[in-house]
VOGU-945714 format. One record per residue (C-alpha): residue number from 1; residue in one letter; x, y, z. Coordinates in steps of 0.5 Angstrom, whole numbers, always signed. Layout:
<recs>
nr, rest, east, north, up
NUM, a, X, Y, Z
...
</recs>
This chain:
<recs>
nr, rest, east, north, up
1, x, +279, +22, +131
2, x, +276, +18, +125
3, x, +270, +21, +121
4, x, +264, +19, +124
5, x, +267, +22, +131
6, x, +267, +28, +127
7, x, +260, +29, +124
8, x, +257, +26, +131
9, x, +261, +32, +134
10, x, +259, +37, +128
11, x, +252, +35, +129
12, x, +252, +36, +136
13, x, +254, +43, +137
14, x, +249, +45, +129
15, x, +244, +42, +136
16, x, +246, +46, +142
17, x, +248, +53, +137
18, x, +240, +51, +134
19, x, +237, +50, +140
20, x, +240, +57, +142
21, x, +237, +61, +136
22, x, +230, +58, +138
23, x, +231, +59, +145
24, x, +233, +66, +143
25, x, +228, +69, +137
26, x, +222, +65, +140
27, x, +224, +70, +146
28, x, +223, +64, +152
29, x, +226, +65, +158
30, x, +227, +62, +165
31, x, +224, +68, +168
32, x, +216, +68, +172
33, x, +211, +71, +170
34, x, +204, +74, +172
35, x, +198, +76, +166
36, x, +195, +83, +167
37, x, +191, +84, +161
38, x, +190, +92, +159
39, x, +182, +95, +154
40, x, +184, +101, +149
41, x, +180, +104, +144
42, x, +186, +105, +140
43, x, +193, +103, +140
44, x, +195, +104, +133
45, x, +203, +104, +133
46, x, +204, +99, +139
47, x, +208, +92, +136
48, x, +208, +85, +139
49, x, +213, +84, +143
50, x, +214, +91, +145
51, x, +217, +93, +152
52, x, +212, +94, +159
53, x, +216, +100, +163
54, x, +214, +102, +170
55, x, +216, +109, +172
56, x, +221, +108, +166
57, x, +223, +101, +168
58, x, +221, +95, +165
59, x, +218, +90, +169
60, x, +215, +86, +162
61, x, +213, +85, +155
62, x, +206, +84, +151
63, x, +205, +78, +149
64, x, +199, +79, +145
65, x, +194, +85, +142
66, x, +187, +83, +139
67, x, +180, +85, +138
68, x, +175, +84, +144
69, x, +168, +86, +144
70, x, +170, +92, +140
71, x, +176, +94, +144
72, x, +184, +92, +144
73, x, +186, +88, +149
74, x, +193, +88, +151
75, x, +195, +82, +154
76, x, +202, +83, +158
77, x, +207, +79, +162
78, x, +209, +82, +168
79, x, +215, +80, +172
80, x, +213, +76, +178
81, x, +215, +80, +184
82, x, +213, +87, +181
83, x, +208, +90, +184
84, x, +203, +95, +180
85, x, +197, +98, +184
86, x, +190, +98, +182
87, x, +190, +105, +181
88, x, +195, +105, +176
89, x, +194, +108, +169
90, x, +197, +104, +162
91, x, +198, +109, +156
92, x, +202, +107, +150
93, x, +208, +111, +151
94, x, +214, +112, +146
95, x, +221, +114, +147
96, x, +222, +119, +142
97, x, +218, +123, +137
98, x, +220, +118, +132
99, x, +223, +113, +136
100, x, +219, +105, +138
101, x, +213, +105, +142
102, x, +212, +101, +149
103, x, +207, +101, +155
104, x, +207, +105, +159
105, x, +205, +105, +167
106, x, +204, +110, +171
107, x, +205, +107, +178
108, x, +198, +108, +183
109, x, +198, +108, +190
110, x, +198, +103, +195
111, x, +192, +104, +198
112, x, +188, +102, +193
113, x, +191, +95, +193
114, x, +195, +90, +188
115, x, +193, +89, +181
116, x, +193, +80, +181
117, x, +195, +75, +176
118, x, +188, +75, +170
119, x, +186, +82, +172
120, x, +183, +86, +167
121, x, +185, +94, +167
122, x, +182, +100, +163
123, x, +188, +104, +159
124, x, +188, +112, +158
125, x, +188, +113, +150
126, x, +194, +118, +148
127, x, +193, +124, +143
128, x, +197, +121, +137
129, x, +202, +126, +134
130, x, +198, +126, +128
131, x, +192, +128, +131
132, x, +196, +134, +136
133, x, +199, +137, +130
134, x, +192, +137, +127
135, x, +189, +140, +132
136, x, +195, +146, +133
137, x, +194, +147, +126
138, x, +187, +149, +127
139, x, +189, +153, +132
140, x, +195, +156, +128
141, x, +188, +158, +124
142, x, +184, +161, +128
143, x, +190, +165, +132
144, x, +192, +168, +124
145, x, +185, +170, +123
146, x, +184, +173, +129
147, x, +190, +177, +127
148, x, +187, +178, +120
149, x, +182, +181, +123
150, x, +177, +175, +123
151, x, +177, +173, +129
152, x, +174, +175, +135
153, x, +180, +178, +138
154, x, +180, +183, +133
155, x, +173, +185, +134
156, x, +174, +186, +141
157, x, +181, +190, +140
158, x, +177, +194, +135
159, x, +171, +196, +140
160, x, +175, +197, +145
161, x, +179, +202, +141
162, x, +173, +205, +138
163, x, +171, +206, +145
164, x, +178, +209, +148
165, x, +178, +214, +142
166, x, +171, +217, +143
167, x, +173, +217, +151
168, x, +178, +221, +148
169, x, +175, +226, +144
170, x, +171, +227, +149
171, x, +177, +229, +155
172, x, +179, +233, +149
173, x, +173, +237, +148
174, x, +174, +238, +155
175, x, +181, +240, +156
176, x, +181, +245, +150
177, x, +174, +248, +153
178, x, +177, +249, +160
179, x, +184, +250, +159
180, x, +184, +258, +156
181, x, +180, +259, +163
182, x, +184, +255, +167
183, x, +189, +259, +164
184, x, +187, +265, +166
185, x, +184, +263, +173
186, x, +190, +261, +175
187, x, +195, +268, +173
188, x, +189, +272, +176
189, x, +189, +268, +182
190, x, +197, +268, +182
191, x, +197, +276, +182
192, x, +192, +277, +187
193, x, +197, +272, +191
194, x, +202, +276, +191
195, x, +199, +282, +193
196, x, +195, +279, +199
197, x, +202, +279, +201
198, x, +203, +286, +200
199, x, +198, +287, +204
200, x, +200, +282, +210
201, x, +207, +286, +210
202, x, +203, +292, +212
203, x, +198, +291, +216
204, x, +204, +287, +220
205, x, +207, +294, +219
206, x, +202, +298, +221
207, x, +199, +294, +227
208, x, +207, +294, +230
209, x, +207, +302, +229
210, x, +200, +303, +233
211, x, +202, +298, +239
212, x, +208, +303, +239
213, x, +204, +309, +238
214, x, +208, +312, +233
215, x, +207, +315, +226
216, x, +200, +319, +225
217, x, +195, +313, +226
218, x, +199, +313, +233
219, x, +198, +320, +235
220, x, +191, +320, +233
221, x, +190, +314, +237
222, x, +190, +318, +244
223, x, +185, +313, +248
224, x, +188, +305, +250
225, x, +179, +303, +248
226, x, +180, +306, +240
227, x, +188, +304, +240
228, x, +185, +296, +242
229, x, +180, +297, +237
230, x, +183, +299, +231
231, x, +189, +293, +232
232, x, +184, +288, +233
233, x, +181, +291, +226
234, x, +187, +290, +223
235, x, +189, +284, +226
236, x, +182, +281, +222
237, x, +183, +284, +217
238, x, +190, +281, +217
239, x, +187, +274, +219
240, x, +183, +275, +214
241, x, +187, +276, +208
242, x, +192, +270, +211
243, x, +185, +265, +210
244, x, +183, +268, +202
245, x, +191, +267, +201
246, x, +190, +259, +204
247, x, +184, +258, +199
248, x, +186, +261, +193
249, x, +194, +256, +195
250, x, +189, +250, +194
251, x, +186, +252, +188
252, x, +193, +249, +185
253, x, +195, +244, +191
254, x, +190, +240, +188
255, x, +193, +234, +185
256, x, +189, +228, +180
257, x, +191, +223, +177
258, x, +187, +218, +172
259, x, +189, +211, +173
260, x, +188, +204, +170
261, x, +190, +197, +171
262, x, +190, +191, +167
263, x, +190, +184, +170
264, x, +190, +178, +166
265, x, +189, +171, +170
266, x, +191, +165, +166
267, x, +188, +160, +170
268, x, +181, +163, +168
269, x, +184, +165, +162
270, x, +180, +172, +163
271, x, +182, +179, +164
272, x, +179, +185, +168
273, x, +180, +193, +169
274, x, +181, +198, +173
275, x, +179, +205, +172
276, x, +179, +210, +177
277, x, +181, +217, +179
278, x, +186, +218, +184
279, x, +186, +226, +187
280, x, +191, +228, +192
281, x, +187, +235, +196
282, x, +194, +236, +200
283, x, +201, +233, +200
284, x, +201, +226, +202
285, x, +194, +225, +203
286, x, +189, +222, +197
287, x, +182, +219, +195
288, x, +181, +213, +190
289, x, +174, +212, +187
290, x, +173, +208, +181
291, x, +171, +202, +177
292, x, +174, +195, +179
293, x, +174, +187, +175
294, x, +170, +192, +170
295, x, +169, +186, +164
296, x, +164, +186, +158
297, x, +158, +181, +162
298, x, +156, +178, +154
299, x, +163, +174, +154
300, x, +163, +168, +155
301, x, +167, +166, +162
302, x, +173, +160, +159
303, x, +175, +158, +165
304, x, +172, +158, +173
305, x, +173, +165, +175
306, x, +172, +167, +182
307, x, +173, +175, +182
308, x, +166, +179, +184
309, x, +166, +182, +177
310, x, +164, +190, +175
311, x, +165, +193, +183
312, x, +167, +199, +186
313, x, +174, +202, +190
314, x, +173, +208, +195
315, x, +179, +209, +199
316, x, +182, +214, +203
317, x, +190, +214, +203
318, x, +197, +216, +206
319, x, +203, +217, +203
320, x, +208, +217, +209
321, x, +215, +216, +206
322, x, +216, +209, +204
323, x, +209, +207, +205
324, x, +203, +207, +201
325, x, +197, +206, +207
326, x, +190, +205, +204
327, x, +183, +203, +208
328, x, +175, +203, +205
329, x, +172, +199, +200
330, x, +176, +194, +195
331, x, +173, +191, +190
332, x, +166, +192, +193
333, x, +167, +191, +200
334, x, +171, +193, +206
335, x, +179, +192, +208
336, x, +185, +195, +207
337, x, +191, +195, +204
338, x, +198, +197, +204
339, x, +204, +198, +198
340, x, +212, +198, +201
341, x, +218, +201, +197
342, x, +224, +196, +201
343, x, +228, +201, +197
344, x, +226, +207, +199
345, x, +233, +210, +199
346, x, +236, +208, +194
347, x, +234, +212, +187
348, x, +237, +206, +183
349, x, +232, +201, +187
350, x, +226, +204, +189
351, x, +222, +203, +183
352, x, +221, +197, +186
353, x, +214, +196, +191
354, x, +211, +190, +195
355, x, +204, +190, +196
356, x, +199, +186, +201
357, x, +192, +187, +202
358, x, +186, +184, +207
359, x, +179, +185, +205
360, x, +172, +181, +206
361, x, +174, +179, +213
362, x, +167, +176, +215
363, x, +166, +171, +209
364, x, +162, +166, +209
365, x, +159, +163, +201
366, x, +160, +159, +196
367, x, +163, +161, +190
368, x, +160, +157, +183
369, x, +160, +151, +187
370, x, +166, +152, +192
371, x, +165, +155, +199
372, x, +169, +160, +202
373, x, +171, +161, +209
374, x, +177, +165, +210
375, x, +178, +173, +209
376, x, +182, +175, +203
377, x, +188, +177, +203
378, x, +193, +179, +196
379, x, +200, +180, +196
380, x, +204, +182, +190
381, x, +210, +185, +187
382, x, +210, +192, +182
383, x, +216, +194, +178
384, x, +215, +201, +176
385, x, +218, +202, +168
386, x, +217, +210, +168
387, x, +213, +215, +171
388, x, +207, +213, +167
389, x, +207, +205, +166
390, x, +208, +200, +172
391, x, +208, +192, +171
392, x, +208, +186, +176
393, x, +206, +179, +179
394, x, +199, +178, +184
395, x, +197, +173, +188
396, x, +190, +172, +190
397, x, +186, +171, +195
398, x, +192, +166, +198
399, x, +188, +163, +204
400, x, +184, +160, +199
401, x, +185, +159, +192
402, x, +192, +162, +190
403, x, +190, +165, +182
404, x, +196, +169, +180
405, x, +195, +175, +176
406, x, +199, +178, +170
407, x, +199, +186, +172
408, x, +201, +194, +168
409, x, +198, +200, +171
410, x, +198, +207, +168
411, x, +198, +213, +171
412, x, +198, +220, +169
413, x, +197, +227, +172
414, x, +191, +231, +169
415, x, +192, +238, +172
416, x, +186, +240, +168
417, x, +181, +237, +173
418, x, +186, +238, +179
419, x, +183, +246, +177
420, x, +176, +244, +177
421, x, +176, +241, +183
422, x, +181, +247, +187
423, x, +176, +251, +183
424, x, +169, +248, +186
425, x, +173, +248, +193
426, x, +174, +256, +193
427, x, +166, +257, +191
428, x, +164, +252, +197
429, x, +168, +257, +201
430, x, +166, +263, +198
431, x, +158, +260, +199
</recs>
């Protein structure tokens, strides 16, 4: 091979390695392409030449970014072939925190058509990263003076003690001006029990010695008309003390309980109380009257609320072993509800129940500005921490607007109003 050879094959392949290079970096390609073109506010951060992604593949890059009537436009070059939507959204997306930034498609539906070749689309801004911490540091500040104290958080958790503190002063001032009575109340009534039952042992004794005619009384009844009238007279006297005993054994059957229920809903981001008393007159029989969806009417609602606020309950129920069967006004109108210990029998497991109520059979309104049509029903699981303290999950309203519900109840005995309310049940039969 001489020399010129040599340099012709030298120059021939410095071409071909050339055009390569040319052919690469100026990013030609064999490939069809279509033009969408995308208006932004702001795209700060896209590059030129950045990928086009849709549902995370790419189908195209931007061949250009600049300014028209006050907006960014993003010309883009979409594989021939690739079908986008019309309803489609275009952001600027990115792969990491820190990582390149691309377009990203989200895809639309097929319904709304297909995007053609020099159609003009409107792009979604995204919150830069920037502007987000920016906003969670302002947050950040308002959440620090709430716990400081500046906020309204700290104002409402202060009203909210000042008031509980004065409920509570004024229960104590009851308790402690009850009690000593009660006290005494309730040995006296325990003495006299015990001697109504002398008594009764008696008169059974002495009613059986009269109808054999033994002993005195036996002899000095002679005739069967005095005989009969005096049995009856003891007998009544019998029945009699029988009926004071019963009364004065409901004085201390009486059972009350002071509930309270918190619930928080996130999708309205409010939350409401219950209050009521729970009173048992006897053994697995109860009434429940209270307040219900109890809030301060001054707050200002943070999100679209349904509930019916600042209502009543009144209801009358039933223990029946693992159930807990109720029916009379829930939240203000008529219904029933029922609450279920699946593991009624198993002391490890029982503090679990199952909760389903139905109420507003017959609605037929609208509700800031949404028809409701179907009846109520809510169901729930509870799981009880203590005696006193009950925390669970509630579902409202599932027919129509399905808000779950953050729940704790406390629930404590009062025996101080169980005695004022036996005592006010013993001069109503002595009246």
């Amino acid at each position: 091979m001489n020399g010129e050879m040599k340099v012709g094959l030298f120059v021939l392949v410095g071409s071909v390695l050339f055009g390569t290079a040319v052919f690469m970096l100026g990013d030609y390609s064999f490939q069809k392409f279509y033009t969408i073109n995308a208006e932004f506010i702001d795209v700060s951060g896209l590059p030129n030449k950045a990928v086009a992604k849709l549902s995370g593949v790419e189908v195209g890059k931007i061949r250009k970014i600049y300014l028209k009537n006050e907006k960014v436009v993003v010309e883009l070059s979409v594989f021939d072939g690739v079908k986008i939507y019309r309803d489609a959204r275009f952001l600027v997306g990115s792969t990491s925190v820190i990582g390149s930034k691309f377009l990203q498609i989200n895809q639309g539906s097929p319904a709304a058509g297909k995007l053609k070749d020099g159609d003009t689309v409107a792009g979604e801004e995204s919150l830069q990263l920037d502007r987000a911490l920016a906003k969670a540091v302002t947050s950040l500040e308002g959440l620090v003076q709430d716990i400081r104290g500046e906020g309204r958080l700290a104002r409402d958790i202060d009203e909210i003690l000042a008031n509980l503190k004065e409920v509570t002063g004024n229960v104590n001032d009851l308790v402690n001006n009850t009690q000593p009575h009660a006290e005494k109340i309730a040995a006296n009534l325990d003495s006299v029990t015990a001697k109504l039952d002398a008594m009764l042992t008696r008169a059974d004794a002495l009613v059986e010695k009269i109808d054999r005619g033994e002993g005195v009384a036996g002899a000095l009844i002679s005739d069967q008309k005095m005989k009969t009238e005096v049995s009856e007279a003891v007998t009544n006297l019998k029945d009699a003390s029988a009926s004071v005993k019963s009364a004065l054994g409901r004085v201390g059957g009486f059972h009350t309980y002071l509930k309270w229920d918190y619930k928080y809903e996130p999708l309205a981001s409010s939350s409401k109380n219950n209050f009521g008393i729970k009173i048992y007159p006897r053994e697995n029989r109860y009434y429940y009257l209270g307040g219900a969806n109890m809030v301060n009417t001054k707050d200002t609602a943070r999100g679209t609320d349904y509930e019916v606020m600042n209502t009543v309950d009144a209801q009358l129920g039933w223990d029946v072993k693992a159930f807990d069967l109720y029916a009379g006004v829930l939240r203000g109108s008529g219904g029933f509800g029922a609450r279920w210990k699946p593991f009624y029998q198993n002391s490890k497991w029982d503090r679990l129940t199952v909760l389903l109520e139905a109420s507003e059979f017959s609605r037929n309104r609208a509700i800031k500005g949404r028809d409701f049509n179907s009846p109520r029903v809510d169901a729930g699981v509870e799981v009880a921490l203590n005696k006193y303290v009950t925390a669970g999950l509630r579902l409202n309203d599932m027919a129509e607007t399905k808000r779950l519900n953050y729940t704790t109840r406390l629930l404590f005995e009062d025996k101080d109003i169980s005695y004022l309310f036996g005592f006010a049940t013993l001069r109503s039969l002595g009246k």
